[in-house]
N, C-alpha and C positions, 0 to 999 in steps of 0.2 A: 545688574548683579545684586544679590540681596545682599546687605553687611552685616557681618555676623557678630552677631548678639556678646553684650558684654557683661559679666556676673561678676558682682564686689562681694569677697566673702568673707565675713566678720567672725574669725577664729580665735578664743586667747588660746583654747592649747591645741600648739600646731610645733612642729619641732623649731628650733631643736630641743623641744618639750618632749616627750615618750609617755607609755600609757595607753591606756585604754580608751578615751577618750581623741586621742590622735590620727589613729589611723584614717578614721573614716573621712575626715576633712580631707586630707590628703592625697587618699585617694578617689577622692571627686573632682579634684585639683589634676590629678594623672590625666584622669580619663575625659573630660567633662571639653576640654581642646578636643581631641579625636573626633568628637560631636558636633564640632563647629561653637565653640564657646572659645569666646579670648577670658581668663582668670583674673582676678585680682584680689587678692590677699589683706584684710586688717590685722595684725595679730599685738600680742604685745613682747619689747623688744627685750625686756628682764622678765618674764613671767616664772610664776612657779609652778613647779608642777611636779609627779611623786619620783621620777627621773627621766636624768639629762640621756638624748639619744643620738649621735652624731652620726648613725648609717641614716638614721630616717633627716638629717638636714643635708646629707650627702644625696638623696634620694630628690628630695626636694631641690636642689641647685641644677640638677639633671633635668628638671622640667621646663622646656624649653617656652612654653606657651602661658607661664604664668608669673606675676610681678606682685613681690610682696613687700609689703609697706608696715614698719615699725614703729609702737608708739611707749612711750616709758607706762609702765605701773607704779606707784604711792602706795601699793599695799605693802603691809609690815613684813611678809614672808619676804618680799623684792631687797629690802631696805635689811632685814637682818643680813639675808647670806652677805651683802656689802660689808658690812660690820665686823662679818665672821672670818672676813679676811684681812681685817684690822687686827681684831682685836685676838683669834684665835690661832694666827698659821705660826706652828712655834718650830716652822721649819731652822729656824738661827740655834735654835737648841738641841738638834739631834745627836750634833756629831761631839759627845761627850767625850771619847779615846783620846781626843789629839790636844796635848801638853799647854795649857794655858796659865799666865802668870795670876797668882794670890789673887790681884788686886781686881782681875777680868772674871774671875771667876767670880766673886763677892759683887761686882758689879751686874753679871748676870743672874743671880739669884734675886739682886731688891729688883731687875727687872722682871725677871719671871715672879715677884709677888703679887706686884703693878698688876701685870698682865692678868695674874688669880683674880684681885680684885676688881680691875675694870668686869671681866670676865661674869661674874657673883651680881655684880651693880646690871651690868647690860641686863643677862634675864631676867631679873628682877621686873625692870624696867620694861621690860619684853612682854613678859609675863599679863604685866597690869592692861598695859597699852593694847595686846592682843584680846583681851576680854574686854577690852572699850569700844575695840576694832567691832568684832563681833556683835555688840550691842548697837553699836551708832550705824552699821552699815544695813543697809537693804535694796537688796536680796541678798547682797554677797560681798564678801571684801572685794570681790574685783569691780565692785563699784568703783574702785582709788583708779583703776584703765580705764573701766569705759566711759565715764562721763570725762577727763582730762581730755581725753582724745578725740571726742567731738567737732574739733573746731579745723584739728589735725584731719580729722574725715570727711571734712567739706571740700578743704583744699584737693584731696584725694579723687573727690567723687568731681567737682570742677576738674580735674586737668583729666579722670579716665573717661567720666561718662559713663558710666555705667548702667544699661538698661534696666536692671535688677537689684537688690539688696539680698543677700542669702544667709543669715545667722543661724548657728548653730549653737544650741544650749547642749549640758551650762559650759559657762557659768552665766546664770537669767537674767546677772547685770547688762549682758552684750544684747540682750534683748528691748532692753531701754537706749541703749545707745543708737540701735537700728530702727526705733521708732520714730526718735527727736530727728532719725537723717531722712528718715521716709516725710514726716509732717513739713521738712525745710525745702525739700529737692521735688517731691512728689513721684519717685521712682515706685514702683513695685517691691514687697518686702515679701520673700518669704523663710522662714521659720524652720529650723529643722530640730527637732525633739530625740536626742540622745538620751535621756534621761526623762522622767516625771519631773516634773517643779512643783504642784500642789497636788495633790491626791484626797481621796475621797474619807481618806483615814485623818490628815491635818484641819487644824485650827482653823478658820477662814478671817487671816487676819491680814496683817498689811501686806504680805505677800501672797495671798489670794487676789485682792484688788488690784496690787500693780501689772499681774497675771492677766486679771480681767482687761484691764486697760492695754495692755500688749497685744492681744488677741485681736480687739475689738478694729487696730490698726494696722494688722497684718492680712495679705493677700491670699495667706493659704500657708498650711502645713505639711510639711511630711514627717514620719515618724518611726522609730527602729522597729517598737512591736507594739502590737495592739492594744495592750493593758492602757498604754502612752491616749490611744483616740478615744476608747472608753472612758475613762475618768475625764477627759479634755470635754467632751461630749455632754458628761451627768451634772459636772461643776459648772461650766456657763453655759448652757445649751446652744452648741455652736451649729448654723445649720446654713450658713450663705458664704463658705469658704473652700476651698476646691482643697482636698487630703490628699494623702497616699501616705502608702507604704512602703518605706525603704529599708529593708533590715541592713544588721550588718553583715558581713561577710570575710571572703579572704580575695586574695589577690597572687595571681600565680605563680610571678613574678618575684614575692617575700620566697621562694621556698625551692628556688634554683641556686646552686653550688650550696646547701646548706650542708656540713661536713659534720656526722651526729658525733657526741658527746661517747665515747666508750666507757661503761661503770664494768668495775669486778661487781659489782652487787646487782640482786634482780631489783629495777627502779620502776617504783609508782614514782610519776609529779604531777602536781595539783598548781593551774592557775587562777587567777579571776578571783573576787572577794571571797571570803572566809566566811563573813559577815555576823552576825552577833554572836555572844556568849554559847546561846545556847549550843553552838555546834561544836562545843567540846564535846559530848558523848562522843562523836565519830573518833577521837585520839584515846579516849577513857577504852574504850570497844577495841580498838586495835591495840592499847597496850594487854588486854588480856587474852586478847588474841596471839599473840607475838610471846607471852608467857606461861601461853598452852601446849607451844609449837615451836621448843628452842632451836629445831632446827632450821625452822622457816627465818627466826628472829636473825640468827648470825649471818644470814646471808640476803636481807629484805632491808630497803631504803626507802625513805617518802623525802621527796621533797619540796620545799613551798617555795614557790615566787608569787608572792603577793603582796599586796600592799597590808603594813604596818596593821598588828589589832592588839589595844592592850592586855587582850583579856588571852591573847595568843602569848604573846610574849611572857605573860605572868605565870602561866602554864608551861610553858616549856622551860622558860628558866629557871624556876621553881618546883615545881611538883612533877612534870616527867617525870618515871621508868625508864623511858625510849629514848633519852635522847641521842644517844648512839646511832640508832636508827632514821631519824628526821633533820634534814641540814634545812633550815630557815635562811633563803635566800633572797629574798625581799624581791622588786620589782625590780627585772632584766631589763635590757636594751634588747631590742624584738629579737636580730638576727644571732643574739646571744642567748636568748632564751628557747630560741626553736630552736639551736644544737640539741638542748637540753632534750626538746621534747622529741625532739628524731633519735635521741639515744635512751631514749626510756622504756620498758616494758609495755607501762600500763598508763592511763591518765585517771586522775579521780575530780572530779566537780563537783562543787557543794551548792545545795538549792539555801532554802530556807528553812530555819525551823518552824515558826509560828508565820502562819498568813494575816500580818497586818498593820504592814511600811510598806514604801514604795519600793525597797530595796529587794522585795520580796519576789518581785514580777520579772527581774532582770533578765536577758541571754546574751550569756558570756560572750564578747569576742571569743576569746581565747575557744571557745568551742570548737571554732571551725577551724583550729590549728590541730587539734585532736582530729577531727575528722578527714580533712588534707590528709593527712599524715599516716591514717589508718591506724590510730590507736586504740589497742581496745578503752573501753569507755568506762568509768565508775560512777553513777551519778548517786550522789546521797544526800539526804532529801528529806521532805512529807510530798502524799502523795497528795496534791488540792487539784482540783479543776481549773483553777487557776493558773498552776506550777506554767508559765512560761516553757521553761527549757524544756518541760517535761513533754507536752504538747510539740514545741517546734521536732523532738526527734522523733515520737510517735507519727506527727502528722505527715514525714519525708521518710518515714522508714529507715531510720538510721542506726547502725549497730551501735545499743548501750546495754549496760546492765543496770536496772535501776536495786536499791537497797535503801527500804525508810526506815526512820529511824525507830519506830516502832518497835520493831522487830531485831534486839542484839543476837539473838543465834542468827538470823539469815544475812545479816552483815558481815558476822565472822565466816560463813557459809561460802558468800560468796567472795570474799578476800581466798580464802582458801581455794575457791572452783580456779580463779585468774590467776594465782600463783603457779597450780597445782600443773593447767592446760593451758601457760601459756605460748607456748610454742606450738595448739592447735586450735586455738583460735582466727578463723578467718574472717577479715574485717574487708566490705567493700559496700564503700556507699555510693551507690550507682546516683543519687538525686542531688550530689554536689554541686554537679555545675551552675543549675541555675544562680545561686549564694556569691560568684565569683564578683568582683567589685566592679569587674569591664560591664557585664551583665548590668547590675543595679544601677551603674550611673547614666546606663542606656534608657534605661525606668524614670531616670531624676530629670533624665532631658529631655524626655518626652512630653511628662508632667509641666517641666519649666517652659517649654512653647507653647503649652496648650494656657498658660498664667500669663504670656506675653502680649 
């Protein structure tokens, strides 16, 4: 009887962490048993990450075939929120109504001074330490996990055995820690690329070389999209290590009992990065759009679930027209968020404006929740050869509308066409399936027997 094959997978954001980043581990975790893979989990056991998500650690405890192992983080994000429930929860002071004596009340207030001032001291303190953070650490604060945890992933990899090492970047400190366990054990390592770590655009400084040195000790890579093997390819010229491709995708399973969200208003949402400055035009464009068209404006909503951008929040806060129109809802817990997007009219996605960060080459998850779901589609954008997203719907046929930015009347043009026909728009993207995550992880374990 053959014994089947053991994979130790070196994750820090894994729930009950949420995000973008998350799903994909996870569900390679689902599927990756069905294969004949027994699982095993590194993650870290305070980690941070942009939010907390408890269907997806609910999800995860459902998975019968995999054991996951917890190691503390030293990084200052871990270490504040701890703090912040020291020094900030002023639950003892809510309930102001209810009759308290002179002396309790005056007692309460030098403690709520305290509490100001510790309060003032801590970020301060925060403040300085987190830009020391940043300076001392490389690649990444969660250098403060993965190197502690080391000694914690011997014992791990002694009692499971595990045939494999399988890290997933970032964060590209976990790629140093899956190094030092490959060079100690002599297992098999390979590498999975969510993200660019050095691109053809960056410095070739000390995290260039640490990169090179990772590479040089790793079995093989897989990688979400292509942009990822091209630069991988141009920077060290890698040619004795077995690739693939594994995009992301969805999973069928996210999007059963989802109960949509009912707006009185017709709703666009927009997931996935915002990403620089520049793509203010796209709110500048629709506020004069919206004050062409008072009809369209009283009864039209956008709404964001994204992660944090200052240059969003200084704009809306501040200089908006619209904000009546745009509810800023920052990053959802998944099954909370697809309500959102099964009660929505329309979805809009933002590319890039200038072609020349890594950030620039990304494809949203969040795509393929629009496309499940049959949304019509907004992409706005520049049009490069490049454009990632732009390419993957071209190249699968998939119902979008694109609009660059180049071009303000054909923006406000087409906000108008998907307001005006949205209830004759038919959306059917017949080349989904392949994208499905049972699919892809059937790709990862094909790849990972042929590495064995």
């Amino acid at each position: 009887m053959t014994p089947v094959p053991k994979i130790l997978m070196i994750a820090y954001y894994f729930p009950p962490l949420g995000g973008g980043g998350v799903p994909r581990p996870l569900k390679f975790c689902k599927y990756l048993p069905e294969f004949g893979w027994d699982v095993v989990v590194l993650t870290a056991k305070n980690g941070v990450g942009p939010v907390y998500d408890k269907t997806l650690l609910d999800e995860l405890n459902s998975y019968k075939n995999v054991k996951v192992y917890r190691t503390i983080s030293f990084e200052l994000g871990a270490l504040k929120n701890l703090f912040k429930k020291i020094f900030f929860d002023n639950s003892n002071t809510k309930n102001q109504s209810a009759p308290i004596e002179r002396q309790e009340k005056k007692y309460r207030e030098i403690k709520t001074q305290k509490k100001g001032y510790l309060k003032r001291i801590f970020s301060k303190c925060y403040d300085l330490l987190f830009k020391l953070q940043k300076f001392l650490c490389a690649p990444d604060d969660k250098i403060l996990w993965a190197i502690p945890s080391f000694f914690f992933a011997l014992r791990i990899i002694k009692k499971e055995k595990p045939d494999m090492i399988f890290v997933t970047l970032p964060p590209y400190s976990s790629f140093i820690l899956a190094v030092l366990l490959k060079k100690f054990l002599g297992v098999k390592l390979i590498t999975d690329y969510r993200d660019p770590w050095n691109t053809e655009f960056d410095k070739k400084g000390i995290n260039y070389l640490i990169e090179k040195w990772c590479l040089k000790n790793c079995d093989g890579y897989v990688y979400a999209f292509e942009q990822i093997n091209q630069w991988l390819l141009k920077l060290y010229n890698i040619r004795n290590i077995q690739t693939e491709l594994i995009t992301n995708g969805y999973d069928e399973d996210d999007y059963k009992n989802i109960e949509p969200i009912k707006f009185d208003k017709w709703t666009m949402i927009s997931g996935g990065d915002l990403y620089g400055e520049e793509n203010i035009y796209f709110f500048k464009i629709l506020e004069e759009f919206l004050s062409e068209n008072s009809e369209i404006k009283n009864s039209f909503q956008l709404i964001i679930c994204s992660n944090k951008q200052k240059w969003f929040e200084d704009y809306y806060l501040k200089h908006s027209q619209i904000k009546e129109n745009i509810i800023n809802l920052g990053i959802l817990p998944k099954k909370e968020y697809l309500r959102y997007v099964a009660g929505a009219d329309c979805a809009c996605i933002f590319t890039y404006a200038y072609y020349n960060t890594s950030n620039q080459i990304q494809l949203h998850g969040r795509v393929f929740d629009y496309l499940v779901l049959n949304k019509k589609l907004l992409v706005i954008g520049k049009e490069e050869k490049n454009n990632t997203l732009l390419n993957f719907l071209k190249m699968n046929d998939f119902n979008f509308i694109f609009s660059g930015q180049e071009n303000k009347q054909d923006i406000k043009e087409k906000l108008y066409f998907i307001f005006r026909n949205s209830n004759n728009l038919k959306i059917e993207n017949k080349n989904i399936e392949k994208y499905s995550r049972k699919e892809l992880t059937k790709k990862l374990n094909e790849y990972l027997r042929n590495i064995l």
